[in-house]
PyMOL CGO cylinders between C-alpha atoms (Angstrom):
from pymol import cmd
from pymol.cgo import CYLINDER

trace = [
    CYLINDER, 0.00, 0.00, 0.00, 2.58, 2.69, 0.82, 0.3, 1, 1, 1, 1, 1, 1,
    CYLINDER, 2.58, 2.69, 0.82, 4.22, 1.91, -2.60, 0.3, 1, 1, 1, 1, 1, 1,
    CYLINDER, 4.22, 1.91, -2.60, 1.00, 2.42, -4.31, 0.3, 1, 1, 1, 1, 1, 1,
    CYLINDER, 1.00, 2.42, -4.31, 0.88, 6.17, -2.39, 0.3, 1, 1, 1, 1, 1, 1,
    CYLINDER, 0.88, 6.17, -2.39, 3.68, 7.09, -2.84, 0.3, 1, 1, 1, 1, 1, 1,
    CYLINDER, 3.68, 7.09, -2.84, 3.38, 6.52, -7.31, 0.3, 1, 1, 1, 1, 1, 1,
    CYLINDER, 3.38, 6.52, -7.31, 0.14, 8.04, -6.92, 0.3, 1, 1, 1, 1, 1, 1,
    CYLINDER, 0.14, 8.04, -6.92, 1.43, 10.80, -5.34, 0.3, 1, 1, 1, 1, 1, 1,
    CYLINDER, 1.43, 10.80, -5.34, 4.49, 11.03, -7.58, 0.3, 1, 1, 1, 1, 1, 1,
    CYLINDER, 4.49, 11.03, -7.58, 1.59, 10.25, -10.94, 0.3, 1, 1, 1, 1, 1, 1,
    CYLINDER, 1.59, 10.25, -10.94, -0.42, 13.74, -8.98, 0.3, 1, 1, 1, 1, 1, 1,
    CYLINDER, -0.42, 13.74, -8.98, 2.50, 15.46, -8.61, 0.3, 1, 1, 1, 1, 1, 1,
    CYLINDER, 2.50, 15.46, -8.61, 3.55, 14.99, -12.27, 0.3, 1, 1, 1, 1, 1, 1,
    CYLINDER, 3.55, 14.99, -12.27, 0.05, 16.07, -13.16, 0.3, 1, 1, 1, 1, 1, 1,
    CYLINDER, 0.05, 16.07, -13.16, -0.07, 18.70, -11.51, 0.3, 1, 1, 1, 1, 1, 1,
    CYLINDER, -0.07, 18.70, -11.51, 3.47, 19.83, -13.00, 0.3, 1, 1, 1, 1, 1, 1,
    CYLINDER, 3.47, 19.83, -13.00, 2.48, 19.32, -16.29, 0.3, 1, 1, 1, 1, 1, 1,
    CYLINDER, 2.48, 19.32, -16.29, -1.32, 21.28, -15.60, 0.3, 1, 1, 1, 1, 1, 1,
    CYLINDER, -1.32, 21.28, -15.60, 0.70, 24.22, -14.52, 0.3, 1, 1, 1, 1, 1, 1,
    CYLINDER, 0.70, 24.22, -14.52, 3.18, 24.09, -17.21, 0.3, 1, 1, 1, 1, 1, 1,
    CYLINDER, 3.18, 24.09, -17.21, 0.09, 24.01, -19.48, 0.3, 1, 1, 1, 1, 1, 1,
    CYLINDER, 0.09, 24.01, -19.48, -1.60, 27.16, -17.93, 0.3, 1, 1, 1, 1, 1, 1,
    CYLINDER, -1.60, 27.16, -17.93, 1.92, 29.13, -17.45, 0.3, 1, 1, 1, 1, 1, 1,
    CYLINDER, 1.92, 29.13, -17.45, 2.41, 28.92, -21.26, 0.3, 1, 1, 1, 1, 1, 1,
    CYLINDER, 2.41, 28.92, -21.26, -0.16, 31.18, -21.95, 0.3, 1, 1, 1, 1, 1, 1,
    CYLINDER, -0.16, 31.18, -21.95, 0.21, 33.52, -19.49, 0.3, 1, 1, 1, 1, 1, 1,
    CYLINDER, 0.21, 33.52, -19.49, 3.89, 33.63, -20.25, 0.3, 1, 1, 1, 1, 1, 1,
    CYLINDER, 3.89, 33.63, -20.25, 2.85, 34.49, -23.68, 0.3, 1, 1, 1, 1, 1, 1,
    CYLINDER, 2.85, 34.49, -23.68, 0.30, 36.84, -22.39, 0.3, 1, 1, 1, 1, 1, 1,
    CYLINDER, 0.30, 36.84, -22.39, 2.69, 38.75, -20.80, 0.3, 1, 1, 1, 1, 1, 1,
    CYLINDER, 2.69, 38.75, -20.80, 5.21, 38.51, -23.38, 0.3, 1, 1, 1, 1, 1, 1,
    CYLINDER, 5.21, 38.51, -23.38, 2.01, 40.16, -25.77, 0.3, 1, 1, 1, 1, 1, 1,
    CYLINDER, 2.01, 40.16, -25.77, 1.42, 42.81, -23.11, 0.3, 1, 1, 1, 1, 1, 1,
    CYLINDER, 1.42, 42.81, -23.11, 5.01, 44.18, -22.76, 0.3, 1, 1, 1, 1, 1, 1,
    CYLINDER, 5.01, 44.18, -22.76, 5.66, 44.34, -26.32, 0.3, 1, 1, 1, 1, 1, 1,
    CYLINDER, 5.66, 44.34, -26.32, 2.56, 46.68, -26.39, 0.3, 1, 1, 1, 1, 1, 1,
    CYLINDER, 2.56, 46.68, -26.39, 3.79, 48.66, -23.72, 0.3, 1, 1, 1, 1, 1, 1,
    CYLINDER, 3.79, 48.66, -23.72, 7.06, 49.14, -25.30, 0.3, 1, 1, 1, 1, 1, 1,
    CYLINDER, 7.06, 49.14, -25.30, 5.19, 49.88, -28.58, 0.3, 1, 1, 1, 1, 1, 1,
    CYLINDER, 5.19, 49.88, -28.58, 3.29, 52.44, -27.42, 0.3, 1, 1, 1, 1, 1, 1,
    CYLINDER, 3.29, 52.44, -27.42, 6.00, 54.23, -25.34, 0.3, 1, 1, 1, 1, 1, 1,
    CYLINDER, 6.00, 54.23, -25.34, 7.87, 53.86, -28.66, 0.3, 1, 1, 1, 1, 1, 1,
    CYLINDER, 7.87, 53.86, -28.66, 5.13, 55.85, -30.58, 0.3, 1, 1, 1, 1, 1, 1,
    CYLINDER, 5.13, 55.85, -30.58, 4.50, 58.00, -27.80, 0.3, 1, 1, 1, 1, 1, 1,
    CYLINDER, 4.50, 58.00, -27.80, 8.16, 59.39, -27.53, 0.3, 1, 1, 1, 1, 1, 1,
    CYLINDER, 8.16, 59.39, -27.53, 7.68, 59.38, -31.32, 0.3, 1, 1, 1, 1, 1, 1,
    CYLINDER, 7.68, 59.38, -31.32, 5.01, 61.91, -31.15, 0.3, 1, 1, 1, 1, 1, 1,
    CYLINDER, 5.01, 61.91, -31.15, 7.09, 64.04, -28.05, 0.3, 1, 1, 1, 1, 1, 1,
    CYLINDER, 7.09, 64.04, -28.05, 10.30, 64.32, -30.70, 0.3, 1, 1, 1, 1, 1, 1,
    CYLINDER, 10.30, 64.32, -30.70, 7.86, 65.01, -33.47, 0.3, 1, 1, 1, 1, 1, 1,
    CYLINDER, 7.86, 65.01, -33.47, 6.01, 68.09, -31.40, 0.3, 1, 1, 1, 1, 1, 1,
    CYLINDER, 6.01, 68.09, -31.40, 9.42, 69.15, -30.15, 0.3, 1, 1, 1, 1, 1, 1,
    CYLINDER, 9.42, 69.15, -30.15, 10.98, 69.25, -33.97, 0.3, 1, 1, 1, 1, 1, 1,
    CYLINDER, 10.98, 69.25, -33.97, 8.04, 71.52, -35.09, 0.3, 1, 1, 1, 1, 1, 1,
    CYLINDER, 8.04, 71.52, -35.09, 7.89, 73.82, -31.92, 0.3, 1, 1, 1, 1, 1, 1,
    CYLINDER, 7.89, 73.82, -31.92, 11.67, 74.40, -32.43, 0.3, 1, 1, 1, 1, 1, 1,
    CYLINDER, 11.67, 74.40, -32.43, 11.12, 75.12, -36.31, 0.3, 1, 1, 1, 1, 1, 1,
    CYLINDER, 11.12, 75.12, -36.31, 8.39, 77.51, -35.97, 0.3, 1, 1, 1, 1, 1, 1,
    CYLINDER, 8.39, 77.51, -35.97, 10.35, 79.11, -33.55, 0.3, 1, 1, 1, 1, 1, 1,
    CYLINDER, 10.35, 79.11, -33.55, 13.21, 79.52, -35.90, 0.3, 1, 1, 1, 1, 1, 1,
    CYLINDER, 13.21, 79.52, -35.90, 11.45, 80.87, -38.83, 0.3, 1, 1, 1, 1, 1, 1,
    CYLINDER, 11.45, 80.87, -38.83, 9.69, 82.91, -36.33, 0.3, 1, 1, 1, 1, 1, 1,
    CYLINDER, 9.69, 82.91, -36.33, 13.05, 84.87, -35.35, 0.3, 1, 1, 1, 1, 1, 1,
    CYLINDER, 13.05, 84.87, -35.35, 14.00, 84.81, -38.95, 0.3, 1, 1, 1, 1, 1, 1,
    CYLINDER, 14.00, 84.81, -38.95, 11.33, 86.44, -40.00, 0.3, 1, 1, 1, 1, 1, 1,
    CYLINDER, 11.33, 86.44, -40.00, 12.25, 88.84, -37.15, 0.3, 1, 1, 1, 1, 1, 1,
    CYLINDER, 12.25, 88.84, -37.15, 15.40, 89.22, -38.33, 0.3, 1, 1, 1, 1, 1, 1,
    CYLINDER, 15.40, 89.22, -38.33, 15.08, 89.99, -41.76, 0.3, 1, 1, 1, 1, 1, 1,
    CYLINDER, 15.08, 89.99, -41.76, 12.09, 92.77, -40.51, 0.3, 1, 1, 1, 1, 1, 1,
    CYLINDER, 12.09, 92.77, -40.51, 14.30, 94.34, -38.42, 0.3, 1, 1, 1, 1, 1, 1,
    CYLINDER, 14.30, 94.34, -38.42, 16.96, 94.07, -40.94, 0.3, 1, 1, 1, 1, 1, 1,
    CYLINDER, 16.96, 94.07, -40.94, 14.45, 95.39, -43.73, 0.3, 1, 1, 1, 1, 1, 1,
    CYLINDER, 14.45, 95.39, -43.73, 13.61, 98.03, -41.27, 0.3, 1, 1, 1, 1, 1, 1,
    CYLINDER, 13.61, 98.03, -41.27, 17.38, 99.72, -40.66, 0.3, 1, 1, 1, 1, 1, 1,
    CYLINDER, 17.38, 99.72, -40.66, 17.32, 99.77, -44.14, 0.3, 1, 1, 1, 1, 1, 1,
    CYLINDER, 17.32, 99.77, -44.14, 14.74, 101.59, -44.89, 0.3, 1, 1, 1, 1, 1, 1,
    CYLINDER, 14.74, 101.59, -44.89, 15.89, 104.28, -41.80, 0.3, 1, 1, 1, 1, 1, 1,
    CYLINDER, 15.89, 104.28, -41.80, 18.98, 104.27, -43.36, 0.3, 1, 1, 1, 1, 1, 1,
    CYLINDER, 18.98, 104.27, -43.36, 17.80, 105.06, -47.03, 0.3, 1, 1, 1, 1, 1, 1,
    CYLINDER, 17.80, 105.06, -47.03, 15.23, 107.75, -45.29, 0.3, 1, 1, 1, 1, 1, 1,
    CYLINDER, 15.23, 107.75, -45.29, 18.02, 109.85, -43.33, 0.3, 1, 1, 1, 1, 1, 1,
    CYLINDER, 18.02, 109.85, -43.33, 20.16, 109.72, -46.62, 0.3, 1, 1, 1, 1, 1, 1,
    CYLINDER, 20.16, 109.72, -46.62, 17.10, 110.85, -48.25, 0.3, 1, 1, 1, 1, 1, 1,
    CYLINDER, 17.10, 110.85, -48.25, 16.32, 113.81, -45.28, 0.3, 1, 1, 1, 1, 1, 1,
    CYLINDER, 16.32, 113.81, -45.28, 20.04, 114.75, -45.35, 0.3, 1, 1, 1, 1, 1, 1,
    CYLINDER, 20.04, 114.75, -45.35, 20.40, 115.56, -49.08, 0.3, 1, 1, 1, 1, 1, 1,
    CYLINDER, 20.40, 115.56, -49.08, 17.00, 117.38, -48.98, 0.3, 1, 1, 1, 1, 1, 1,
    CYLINDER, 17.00, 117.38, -48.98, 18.56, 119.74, -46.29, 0.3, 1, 1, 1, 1, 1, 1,
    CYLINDER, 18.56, 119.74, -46.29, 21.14, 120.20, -48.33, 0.3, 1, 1, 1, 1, 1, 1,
    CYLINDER, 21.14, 120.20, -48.33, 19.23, 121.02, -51.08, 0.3, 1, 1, 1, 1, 1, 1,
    CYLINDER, 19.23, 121.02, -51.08, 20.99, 117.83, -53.12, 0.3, 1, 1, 1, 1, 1, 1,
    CYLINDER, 20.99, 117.83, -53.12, 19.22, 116.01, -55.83, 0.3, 1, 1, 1, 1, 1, 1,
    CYLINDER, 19.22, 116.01, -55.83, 18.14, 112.55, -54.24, 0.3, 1, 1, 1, 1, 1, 1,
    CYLINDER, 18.14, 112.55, -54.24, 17.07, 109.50, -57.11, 0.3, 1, 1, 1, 1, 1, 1,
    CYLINDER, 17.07, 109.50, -57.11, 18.27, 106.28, -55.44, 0.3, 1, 1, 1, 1, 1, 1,
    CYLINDER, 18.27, 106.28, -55.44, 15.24, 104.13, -54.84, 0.3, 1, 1, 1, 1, 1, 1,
    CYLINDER, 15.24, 104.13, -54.84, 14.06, 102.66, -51.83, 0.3, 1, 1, 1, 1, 1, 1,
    CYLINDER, 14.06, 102.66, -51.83, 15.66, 99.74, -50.52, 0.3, 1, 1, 1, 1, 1, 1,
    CYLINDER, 15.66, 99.74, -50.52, 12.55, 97.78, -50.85, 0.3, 1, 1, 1, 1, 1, 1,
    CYLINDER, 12.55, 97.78, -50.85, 11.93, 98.23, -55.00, 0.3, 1, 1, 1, 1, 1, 1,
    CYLINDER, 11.93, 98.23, -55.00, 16.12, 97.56, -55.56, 0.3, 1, 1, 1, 1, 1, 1,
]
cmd.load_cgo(trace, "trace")
């Protein structure tokens, strides 16, 4: 009798290894699923982050280029004007165009 016990409990044992084994596989693949979504979507969502960085930074940069070339347009144009004032107070001729139609 206590060699009969003893296989069945080795034969329950074995069964109940091989039951869990059965039921881990899945959940093992499960999880395996579950992480590689994770890491997908932190993927896309840094992705998106680099994305809406790169076009904050570039309208930013046209933005002060724009800037620039106004303010650049601008000392121009001052600079034309008080060539334009200062020959008119010397009673000069003045025919050069403004900077803007050169």
């Amino acid at each position: 009798m206590g060699v009969t016990a003893v296989g069945a409990g080795a034969a329950f044992v074995s069964f109940l290894s091989v039951g869990i084994a059965r039921q881990i596989m899945p959940l093992a693949a499960y999880m395996e699923y579950k992480l590689k979504q994770m890491k997908m979507r932190r993927e896309r969502e840094f992705a998106e982050a680099l994305d809406a960085a790169v076009a904050k930074a570039v309208t930013k940069a046209r933005a002060e280029a724009v800037a620039e070339t106004r303010a650049e347009d601008e000392a121009q144009v001052r600079e034309w004007n008080d060539r334009r004032l200062a020959a008119e107070a010397r009673g000069e001729k003045f025919d050069e165009p403004p900077p803007m139609l050169e």
